[in-house]
N, C-alpha and C positions, 0 to 999 in steps of 0.2 A: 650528254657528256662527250667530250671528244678526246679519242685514243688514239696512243702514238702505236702502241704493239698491238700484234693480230697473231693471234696463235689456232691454228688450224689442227684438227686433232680427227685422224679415220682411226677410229676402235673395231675392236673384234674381240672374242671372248678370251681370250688369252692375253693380247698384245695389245696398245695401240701407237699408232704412230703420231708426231709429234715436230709439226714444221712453223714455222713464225715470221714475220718480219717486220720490219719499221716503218713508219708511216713515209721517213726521209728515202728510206731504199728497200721500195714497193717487190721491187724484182729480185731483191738477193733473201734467199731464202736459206733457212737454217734447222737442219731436219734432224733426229734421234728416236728410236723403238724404244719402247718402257713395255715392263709385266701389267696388265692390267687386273694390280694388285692395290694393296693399300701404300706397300713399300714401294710401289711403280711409281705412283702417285707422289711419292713425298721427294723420290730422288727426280721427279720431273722439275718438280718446285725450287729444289736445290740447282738441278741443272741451268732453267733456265735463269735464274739469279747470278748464275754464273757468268751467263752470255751479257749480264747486264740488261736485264729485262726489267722493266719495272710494274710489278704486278696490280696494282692498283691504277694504271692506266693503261692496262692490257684489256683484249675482250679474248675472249674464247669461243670458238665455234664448234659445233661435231654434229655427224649427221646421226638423226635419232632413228639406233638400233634398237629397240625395242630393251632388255632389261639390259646387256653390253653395256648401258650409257649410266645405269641407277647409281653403280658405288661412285663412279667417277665427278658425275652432278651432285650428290651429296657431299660427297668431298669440296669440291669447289665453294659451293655454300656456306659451308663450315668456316671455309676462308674468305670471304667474303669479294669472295674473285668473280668478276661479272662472263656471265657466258650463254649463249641461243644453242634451242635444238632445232636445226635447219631442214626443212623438208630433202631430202636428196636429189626430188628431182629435179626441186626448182635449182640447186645446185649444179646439176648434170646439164639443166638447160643452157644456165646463165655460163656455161665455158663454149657454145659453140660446136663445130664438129671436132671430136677429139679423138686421138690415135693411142690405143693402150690403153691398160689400168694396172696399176698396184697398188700397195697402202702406202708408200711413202707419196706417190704421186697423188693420189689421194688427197694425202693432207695438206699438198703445195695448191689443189684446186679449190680445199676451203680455204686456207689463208686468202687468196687472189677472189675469192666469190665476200670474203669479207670486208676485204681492202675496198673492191667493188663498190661496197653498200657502208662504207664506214660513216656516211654522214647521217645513215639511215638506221646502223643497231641498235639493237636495245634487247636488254639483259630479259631472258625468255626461262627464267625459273624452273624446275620439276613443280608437276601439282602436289599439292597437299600428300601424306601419307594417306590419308582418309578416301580422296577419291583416286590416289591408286591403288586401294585396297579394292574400291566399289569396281575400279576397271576389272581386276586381275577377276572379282567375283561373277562380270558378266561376262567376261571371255570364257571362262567354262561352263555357266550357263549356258552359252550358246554353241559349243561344244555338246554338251551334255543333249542338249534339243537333235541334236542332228545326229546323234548315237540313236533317240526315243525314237526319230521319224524312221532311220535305218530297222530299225528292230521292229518298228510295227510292220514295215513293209513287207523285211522275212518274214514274218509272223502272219503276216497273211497269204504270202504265197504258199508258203508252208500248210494252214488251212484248207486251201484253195487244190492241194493236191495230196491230201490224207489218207483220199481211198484211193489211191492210187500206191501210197507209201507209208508204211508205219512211221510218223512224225511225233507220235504221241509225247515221246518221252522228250524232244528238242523242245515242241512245242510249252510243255509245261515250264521246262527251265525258262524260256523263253518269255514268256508271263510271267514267271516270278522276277525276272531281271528288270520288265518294263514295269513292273509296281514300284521296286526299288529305286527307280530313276524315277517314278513321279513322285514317289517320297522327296528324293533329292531336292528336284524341282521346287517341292512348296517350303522348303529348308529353306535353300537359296533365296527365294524371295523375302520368306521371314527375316532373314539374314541382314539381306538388304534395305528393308525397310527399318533392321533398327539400327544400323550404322547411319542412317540418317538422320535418324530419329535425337542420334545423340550427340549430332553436330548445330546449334543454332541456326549459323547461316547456312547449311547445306540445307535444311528442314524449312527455312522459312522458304527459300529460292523452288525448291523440290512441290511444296507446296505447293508456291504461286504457279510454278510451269503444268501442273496436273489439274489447276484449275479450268485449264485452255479446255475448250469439247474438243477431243480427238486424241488429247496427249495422256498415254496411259503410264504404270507404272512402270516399266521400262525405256519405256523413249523418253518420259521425264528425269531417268538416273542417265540417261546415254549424254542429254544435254549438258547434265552437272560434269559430266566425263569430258565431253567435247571441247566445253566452253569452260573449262576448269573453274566452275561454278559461278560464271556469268564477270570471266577475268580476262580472257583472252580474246575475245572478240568486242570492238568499241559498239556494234548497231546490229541490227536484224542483218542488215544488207551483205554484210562480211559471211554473217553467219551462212546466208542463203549460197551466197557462193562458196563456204568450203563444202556445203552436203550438195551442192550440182542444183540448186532451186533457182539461183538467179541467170537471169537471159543476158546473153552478151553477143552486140551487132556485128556482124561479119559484112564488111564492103570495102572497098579502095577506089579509089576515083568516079570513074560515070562506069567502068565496065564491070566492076565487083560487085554484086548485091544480092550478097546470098543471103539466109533465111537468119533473122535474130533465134539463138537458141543456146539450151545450156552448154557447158563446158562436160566433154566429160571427164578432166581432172577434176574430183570431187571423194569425197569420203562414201564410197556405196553403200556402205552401213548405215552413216545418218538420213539417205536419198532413200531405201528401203523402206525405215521404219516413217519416215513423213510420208511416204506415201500410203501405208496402212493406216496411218493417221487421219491424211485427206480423204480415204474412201469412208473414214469409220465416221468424220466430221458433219460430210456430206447426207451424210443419213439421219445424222440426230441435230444438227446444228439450221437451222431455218434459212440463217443467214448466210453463211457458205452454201447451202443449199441453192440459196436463189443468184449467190453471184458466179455459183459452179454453172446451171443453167442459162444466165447471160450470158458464160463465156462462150457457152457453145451457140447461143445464138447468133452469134456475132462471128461465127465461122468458124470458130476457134477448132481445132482439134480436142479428142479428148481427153490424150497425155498433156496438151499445155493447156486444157481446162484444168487438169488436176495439177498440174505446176502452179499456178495460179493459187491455188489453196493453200498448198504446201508453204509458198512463199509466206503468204497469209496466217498462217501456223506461225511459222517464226516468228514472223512481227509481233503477233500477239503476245508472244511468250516472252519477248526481250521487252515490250512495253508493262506487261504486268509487273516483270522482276523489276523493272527502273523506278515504278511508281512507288512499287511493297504493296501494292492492292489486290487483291485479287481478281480474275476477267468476271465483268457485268456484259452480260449478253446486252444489247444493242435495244431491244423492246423493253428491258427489264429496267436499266439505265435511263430510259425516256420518262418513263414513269416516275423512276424516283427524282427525276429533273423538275 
């Protein structure tokens, strides 16, 4: 679709600001602060109706603040108003060296990063309520994980210095604190598996990705998270590059020829868990086994043998979810051939 208005919007939890222009007159901009309320929101709509906007061939842009952005993309929705949540920094790139910041400036830098790419947007949805339920439940899960690692650690140094110090009575509270977080823990997980359990397509998708050897119950809900259940990325290949798996060539002419290797713009969370993935792979999987082993014979280093895996990881998991099959290991498949 192609739009004549571009409405740039920097939010914050109270406010957000609110600048626009025309496809005719890219450079003259037209800015206004709103409550980032529900009434903020409606005299926005009024407002710019006023300026003579026409919102059904308007796009919306805003950089995604994590929950700042929930009422206002729901709202939009409702109205059936098209609008992206833009990485920031690909935004902060795409202006160049820049002098200053405020919100209203801000918002003149999305208009201009959209004007930019307007042959190129497309309406970038909130996910489902469901998997940002599942998000919001592993963000404290992993939260909660790094209080249990914290509290064992005291809990052993504590130990570790008893006769030295009457710890007795921390220590015990300190045990009963780490049982109730591992109660937590298997909550949470229960939790998790039945929120998916009572979505079809997140259950069927959820399914096929935990088929993969290496991908367990967590890095197969991170994927439905990531990939807002197999909706925002078209191939393995995108995927690999938003978690830092795929290699990208560095060289310029005959004198640049530096080393092909990841980006570290990358989601470090989804690069973490593929890599516990690749190690867990490598040990039960024969076949990753043996192409983890070629790579190293072939000089490979060990981190880009295990890149290599990881990569491998993905494919498999966007190939299983496209077919609807489940992964047939490679010997098992030959057979039934």
């Amino acid at each position: 679709m192609s739009y004549d208005w571009f409405i740039g919007i920097d939010i914050s939890k109270a406010t957000f600001d609110v600048a626009f222009c025309r496809s005719v007159y890219p450079e003259k901009y037209t800015h206004k602060k709103f409550d980032n309320t529900l009434s903020g929101f409606k005299k926005m709509v009024i407002w710019l109706k006023e300026k003579g906007v026409n919102l059904s061939q308007s796009f919306f842009g805003m950089e995604h603040t994590g929950v700042y952005v929930l009422h206002l993309c729901t709202y939009l929705e409702q109205k059936g108003i098209d609008y992206s949540l833009e990485n920031p920094l690909e935004i902060k790139r795409s202006m160049g060296i820049q002098r200053g910041k405020n919100d209203k400036v801000d918002s003149y830098r999305i208009v201009s990063f959209l004007f930019s790419r307007r042959h190129k947007l497309t309406p970038k949805p909130l996910a489902s309520k469901t998997i940002l339920k599942i998000k919001s439940l592993l963000g404290y899960r992993e939260r909660t994980i790094k209080t249990k690692v914290s509290l064992e650690q005291n809990l052993q140094d504590m130990k570790d210095t008893k006769d030295l110090i009457d710890n007795s009575l921390v220590i015990s509270m300190s045990e009963q604190q780490l049982e109730i977080i591992k109660v937590q823990l298997k909550e949470i997980d229960k939790i998790l598996r039945e929120i998916v359990a009572k979505d079809y397509s997140l259950k069927r998708n959820f399914n096929l990705t935990v088929s993969v050897p290496g991908i367990g119950l967590i890095t197969g809900l991170y994927f439905l998270v990531y990939t807002q259940n197999f909706t925002a990325f078209p191939n393995g290949r995108k995927f690999a590059s938003f978690s830092g798996v795929a290699p990208f060539e560095y060289s310029s002419g005959v004198s640049i020829r530096g080393k092909t290797r990841v980006s570290p713009l990358a989601n470090k969370k989804m690069k973490a868990l593929l890599s516990n993935c690749a190690c867990t792979a490598i040990q039960h999987d024969s076949e990753l086994k043996n192409y983890y082993q070629r790579k190293k014979q072939q000089g490979k280093e060990k981190c880009v043998a295990l890149n290599a895996v990881k990569a491998k990881l993905i494919n498999r998991v966007f190939s299983v979810v496209k077919r609807k099959s489940e992964y047939i290991p490679f010997e098992e498949f030959r057979q039934v051939v």
